[in-house]
C-alpha positions as CSV (number, residue, x, y, z in Angstrom):
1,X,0.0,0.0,0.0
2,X,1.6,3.4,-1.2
3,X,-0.3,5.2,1.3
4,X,1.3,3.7,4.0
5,X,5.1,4.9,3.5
6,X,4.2,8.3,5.0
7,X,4.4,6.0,8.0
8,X,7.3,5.5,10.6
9,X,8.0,1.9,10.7
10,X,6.2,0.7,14.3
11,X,2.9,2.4,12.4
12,X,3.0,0.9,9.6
13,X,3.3,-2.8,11.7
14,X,0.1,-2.0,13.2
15,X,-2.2,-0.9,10.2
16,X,-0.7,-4.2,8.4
17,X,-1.7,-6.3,11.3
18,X,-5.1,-5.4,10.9
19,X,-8.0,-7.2,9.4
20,X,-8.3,-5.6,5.6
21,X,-12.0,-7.3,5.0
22,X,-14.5,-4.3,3.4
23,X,-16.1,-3.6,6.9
24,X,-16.3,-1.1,10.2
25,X,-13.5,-1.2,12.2
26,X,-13.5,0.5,15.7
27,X,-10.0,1.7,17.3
28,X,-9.1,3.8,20.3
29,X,-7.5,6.8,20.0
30,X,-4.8,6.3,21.6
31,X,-1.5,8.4,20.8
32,X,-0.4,5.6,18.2
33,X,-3.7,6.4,16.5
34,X,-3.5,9.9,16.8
35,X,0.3,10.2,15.0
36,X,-1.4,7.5,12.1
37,X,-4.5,9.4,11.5
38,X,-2.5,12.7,11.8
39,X,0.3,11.8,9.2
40,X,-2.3,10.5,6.9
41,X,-4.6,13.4,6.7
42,X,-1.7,15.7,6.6
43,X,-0.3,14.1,3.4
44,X,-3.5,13.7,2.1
45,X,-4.0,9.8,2.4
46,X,-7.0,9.5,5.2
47,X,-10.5,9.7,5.0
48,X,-12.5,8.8,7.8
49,X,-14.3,9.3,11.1
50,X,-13.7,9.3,14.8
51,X,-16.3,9.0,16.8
52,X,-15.6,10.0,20.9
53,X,-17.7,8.1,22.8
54,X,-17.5,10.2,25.9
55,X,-18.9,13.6,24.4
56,X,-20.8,11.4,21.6
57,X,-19.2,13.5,19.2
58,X,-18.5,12.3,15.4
59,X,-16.0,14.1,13.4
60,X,-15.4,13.5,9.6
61,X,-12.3,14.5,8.0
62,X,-12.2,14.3,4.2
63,X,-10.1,15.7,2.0
């Protein structure tokens, strides 16, 4: 996946360990998230939601 070589290394070990099968996958938001989903969007590769369960807020970031 081109997308991914925005990625450091230890990132791109945990998107490829993931299940690719076309459905909804839930993650927390932990700071490994946060430094995937930020280095995607930045370079323009993410589109996507995170949903916060806590304030039940959903935001959407497309490019």
């Amino acid at each position: 996946m081109q997308r991914l070589q925005v990625l450091e290394e230890r990132q791109r070990e945990y998107i490829l360990g993931l299940p690719w099968e076309r459905k909804l996958v839930y993650h927390r938001l932990d700071e490994r998230m946060q430094e995937i989903v930020r280095r995607l969007y930045e370079s323009g590769k993410y589109d996507g939601c995170c949903y916060f369960l806590k304030t039940e807020e959903k935001l959407t970031l497309k490019r």
